[in-house]
RODO-2510 file (C-alpha; in nm, 4 decimals, decimal comma):
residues 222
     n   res          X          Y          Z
     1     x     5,2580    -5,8837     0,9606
     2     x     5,2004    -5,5433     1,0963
     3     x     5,1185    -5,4059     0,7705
     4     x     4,8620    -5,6522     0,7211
     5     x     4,7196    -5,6003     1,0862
     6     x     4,7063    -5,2373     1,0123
     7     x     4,4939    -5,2781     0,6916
     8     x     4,3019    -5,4600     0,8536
     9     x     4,1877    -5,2547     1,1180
    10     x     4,0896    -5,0060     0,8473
    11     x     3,9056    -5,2303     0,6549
    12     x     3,7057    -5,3067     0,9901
    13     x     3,6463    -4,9630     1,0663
    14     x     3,5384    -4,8599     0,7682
    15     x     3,1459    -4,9570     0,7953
    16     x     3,1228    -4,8179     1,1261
    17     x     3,2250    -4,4493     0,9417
    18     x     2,9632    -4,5557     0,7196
    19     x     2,6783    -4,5898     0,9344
    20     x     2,7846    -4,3235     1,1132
    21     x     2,7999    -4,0459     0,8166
    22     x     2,4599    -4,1967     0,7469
    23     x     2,2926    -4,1704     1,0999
    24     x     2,4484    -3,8096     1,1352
    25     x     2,2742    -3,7128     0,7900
    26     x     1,9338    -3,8702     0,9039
    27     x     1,9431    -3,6927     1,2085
    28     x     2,0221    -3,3690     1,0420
    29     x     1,7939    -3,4496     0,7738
    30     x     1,4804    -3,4968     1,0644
    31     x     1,5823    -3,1402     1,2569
    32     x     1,5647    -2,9758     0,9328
    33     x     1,2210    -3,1545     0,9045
    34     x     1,0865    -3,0462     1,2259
    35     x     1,2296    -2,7240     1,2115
    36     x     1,0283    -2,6634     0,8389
    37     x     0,7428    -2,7524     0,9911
    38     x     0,7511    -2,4965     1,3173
    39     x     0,8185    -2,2481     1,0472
    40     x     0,5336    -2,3109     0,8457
    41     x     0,3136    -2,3032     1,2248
    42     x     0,4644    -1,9745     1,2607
    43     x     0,4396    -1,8455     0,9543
    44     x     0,0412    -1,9254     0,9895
    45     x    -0,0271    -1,7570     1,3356
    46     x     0,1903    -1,4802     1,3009
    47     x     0,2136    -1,3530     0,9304
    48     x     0,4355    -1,0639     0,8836
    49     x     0,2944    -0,7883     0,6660
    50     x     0,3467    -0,7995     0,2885
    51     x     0,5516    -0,4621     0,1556
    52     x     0,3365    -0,3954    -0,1775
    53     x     0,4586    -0,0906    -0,4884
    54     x     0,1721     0,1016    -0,6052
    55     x     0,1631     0,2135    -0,9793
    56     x     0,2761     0,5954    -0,8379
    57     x     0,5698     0,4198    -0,6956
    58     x     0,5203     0,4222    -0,3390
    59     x     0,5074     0,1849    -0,0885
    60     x     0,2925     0,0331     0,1645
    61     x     0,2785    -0,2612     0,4096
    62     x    -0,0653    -0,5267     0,4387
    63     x    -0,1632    -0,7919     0,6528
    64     x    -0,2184    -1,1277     0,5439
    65     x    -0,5927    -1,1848     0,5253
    66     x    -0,8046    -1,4491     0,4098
    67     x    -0,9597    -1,4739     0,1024
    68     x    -1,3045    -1,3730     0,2111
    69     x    -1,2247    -1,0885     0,4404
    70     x    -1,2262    -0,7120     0,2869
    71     x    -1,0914    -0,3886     0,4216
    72     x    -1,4394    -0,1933     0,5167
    73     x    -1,2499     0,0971     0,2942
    74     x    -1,1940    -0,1076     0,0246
    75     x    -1,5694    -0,2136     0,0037
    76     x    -1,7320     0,1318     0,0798
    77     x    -1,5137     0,2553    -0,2115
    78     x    -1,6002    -0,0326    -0,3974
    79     x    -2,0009     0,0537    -0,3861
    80     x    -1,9281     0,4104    -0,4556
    81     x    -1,7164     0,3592    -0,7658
    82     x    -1,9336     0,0487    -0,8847
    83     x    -2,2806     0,2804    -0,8511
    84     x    -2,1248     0,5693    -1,0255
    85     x    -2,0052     0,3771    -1,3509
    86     x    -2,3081     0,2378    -1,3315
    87     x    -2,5346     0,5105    -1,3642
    88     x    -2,3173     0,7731    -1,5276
    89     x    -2,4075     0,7976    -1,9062
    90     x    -2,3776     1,0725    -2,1746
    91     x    -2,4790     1,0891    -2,5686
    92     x    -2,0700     1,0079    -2,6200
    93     x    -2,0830     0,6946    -2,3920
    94     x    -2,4851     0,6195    -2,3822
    95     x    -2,6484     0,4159    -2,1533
    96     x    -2,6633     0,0863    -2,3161
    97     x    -2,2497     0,0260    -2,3560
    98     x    -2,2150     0,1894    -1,9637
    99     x    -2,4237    -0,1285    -1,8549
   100     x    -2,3041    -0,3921    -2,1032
   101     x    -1,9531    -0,2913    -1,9946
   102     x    -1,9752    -0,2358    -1,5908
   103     x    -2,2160    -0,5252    -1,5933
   104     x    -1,8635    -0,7165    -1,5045
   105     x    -1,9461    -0,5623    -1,1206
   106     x    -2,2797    -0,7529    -1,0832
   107     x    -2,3231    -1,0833    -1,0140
   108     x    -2,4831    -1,2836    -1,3205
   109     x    -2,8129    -1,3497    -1,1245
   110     x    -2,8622    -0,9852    -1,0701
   111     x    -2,7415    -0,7961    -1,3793
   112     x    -3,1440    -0,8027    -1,5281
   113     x    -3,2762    -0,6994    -1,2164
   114     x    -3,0480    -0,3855    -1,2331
   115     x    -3,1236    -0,3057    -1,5702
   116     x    -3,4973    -0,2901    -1,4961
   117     x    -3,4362    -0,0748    -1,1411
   118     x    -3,2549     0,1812    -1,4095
   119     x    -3,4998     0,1933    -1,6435
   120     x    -3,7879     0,1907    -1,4003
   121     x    -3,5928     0,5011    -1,2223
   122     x    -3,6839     0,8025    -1,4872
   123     x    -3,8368     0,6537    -1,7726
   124     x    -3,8536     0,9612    -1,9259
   125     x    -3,4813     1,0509    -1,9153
   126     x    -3,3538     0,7474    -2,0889
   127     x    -3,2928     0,9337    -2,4242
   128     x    -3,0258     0,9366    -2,6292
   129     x    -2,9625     1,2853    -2,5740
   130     x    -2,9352     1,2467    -2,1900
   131     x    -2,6790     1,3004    -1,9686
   132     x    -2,6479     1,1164    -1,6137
   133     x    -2,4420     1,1760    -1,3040
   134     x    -2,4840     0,9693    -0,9968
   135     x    -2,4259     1,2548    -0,7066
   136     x    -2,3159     1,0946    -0,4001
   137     x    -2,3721     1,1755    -0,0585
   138     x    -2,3062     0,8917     0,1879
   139     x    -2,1916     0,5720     0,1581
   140     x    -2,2178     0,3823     0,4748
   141     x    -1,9908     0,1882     0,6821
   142     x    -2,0006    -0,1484     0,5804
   143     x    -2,2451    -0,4404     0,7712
   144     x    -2,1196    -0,8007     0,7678
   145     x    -2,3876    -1,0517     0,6884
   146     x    -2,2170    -1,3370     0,6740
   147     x    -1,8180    -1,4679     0,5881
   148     x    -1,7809    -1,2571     0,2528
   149     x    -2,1270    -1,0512     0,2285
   150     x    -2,1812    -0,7305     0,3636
   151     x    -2,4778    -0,4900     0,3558
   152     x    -2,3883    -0,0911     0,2697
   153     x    -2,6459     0,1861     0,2756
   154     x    -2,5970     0,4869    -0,0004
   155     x    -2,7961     0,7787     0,0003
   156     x    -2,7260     0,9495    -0,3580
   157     x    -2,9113     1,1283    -0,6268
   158     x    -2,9289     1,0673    -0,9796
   159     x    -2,9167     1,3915    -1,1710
   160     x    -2,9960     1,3728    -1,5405
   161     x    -2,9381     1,6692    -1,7996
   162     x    -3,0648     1,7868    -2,1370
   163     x    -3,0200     1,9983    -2,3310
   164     x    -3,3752     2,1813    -2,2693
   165     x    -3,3352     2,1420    -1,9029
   166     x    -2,9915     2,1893    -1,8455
   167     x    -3,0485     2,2764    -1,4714
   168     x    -3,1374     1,8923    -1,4653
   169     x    -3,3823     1,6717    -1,2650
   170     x    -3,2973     1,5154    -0,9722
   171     x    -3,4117     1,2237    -0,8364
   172     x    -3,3049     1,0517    -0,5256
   173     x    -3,1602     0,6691    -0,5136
   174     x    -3,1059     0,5807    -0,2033
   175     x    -3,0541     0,1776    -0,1619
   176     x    -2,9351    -0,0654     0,0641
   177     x    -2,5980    -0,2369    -0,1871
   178     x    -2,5160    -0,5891    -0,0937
   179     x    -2,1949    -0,7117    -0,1993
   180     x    -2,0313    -1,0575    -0,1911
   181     x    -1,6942    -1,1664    -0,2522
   182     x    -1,5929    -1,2981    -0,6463
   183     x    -1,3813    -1,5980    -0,6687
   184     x    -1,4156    -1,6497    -1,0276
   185     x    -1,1329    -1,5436    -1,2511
   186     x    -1,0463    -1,1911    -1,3461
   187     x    -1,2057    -1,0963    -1,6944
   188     x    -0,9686    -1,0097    -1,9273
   189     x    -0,9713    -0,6530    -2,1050
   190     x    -1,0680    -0,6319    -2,4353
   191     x    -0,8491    -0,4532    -2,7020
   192     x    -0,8993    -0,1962    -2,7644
   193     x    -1,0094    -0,0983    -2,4399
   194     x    -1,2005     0,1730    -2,3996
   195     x    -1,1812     0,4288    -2,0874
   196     x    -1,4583     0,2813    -1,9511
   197     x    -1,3078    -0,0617    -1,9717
   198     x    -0,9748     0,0525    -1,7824
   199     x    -1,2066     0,1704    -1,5550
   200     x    -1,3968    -0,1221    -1,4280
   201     x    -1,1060    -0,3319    -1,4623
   202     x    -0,9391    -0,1372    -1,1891
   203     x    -1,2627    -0,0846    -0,9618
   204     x    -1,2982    -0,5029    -1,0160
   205     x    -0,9513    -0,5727    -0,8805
   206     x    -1,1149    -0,5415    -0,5117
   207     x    -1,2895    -0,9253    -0,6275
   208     x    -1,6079    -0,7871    -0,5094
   209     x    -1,9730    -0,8003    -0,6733
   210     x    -2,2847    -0,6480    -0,6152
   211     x    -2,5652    -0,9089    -0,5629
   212     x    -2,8647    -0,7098    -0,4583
   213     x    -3,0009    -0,3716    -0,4546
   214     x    -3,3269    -0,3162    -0,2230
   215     x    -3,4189     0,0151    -0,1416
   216     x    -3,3234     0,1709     0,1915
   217     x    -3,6215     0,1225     0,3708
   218     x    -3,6766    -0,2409     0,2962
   219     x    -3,6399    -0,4708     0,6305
   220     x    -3,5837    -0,7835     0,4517
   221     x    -3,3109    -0,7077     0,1569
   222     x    -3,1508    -1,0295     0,1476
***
């Protein structure tokens, strides 16, 4: 009889360790829970920098941004690099590949437009035989216009060489470069790639794109 009694009270007790394993999991189950999601609030206000290897092998730390907010560095060195592909041609890479290739930096609405500014520029020193350096002088700090779009003034020069005039002629460029954040996807480089190709590729990992060009005096360069 006491055997039996005894086997019985395990049997009884039995579904109460049951429920009670199970309640203990839940509970743990619903502080993990909430303690995911405080982590997640955290991890939103108070984003700790990024550690990020360059090619050269050192290191640096960033801040979590969002996607439409630029480093005024990173777009001032954007225009700077973008203009100087752009209007740097000689009879080994003439004028016509230097804007089919570097056309990649300007938005598709715009790339025309650009093409006629150039040409309008010197008409006269558009020969094969040219050569043409973009001589930079300022590039301003950059001017938000809006979430993604900023205005940058460039005072520059474009100095183009021949071999009869090998002192060049200069003329000046000096614009007002808007620029807009890209959110398309990254063209991909063509093989082989040419110089020129590496080139833009690199200056077009900043996901920025010129949009307009006005010229510096213009009031309403939108």
């Amino acid at each position: 009889m006491q055997l039996l009694n005894q086997e019985s009270k395990k049997t009884n007790i039995l579904p109460f360790l049951a429920v009670g394993t199970f309640g203990l999991n839940l509970f743990a189950l619903l502080v993990l829970t909430f303690h995911g999601s405080l982590l997640q609030q955290l991890n939103r206000k108070n984003a700790m920098p990024s550690l990020v290897q360059l090619v050269d092998g050192s290191a640096i730390t960033v801040e979590s941004q969002p996607n439409l907010e630029r480093n005024p560095e990173t777009i001032r060195r954007f225009v700077g690099e973008t203009m100087t592909l752009m209007m740097t041609w000689s009879p080994k890479q003439p004028q016509r590949i230097v804007q089919q290739i570097s056309s990649d930096l300007l938005a598709n609405g715009f790339r025309q437009k650009f093409e006629k500014e150039i040409s309008n520029l010197a008409p006269d020193n558009q020969s094969t035989g040219t050569e043409s350096v973009l001589v930079l002088q300022r590039v301003s700090q950059p001017t938000k216009i809006e979430d993604g779009k900023w205005r940058v003034e460039m005072l520059a020069n474009q100095l183009s060489l021949t071999s009869f005039d090998p002192l060049g002629n200069s003329t000046p460029f000096n614009k007002q470069i808007l620029v807009r954040v890209r959110n398309d996807q990254e063209t991909p480089l063509p093989s082989p790639a040419l110089p020129l190709n590496l080139a833009v590729h690199r200056v077009g990992e900043a996901r920025l794109e010129i949009y307009n060009i006005c010229d510096i005096k213009e009031k309403n360069c939108s």
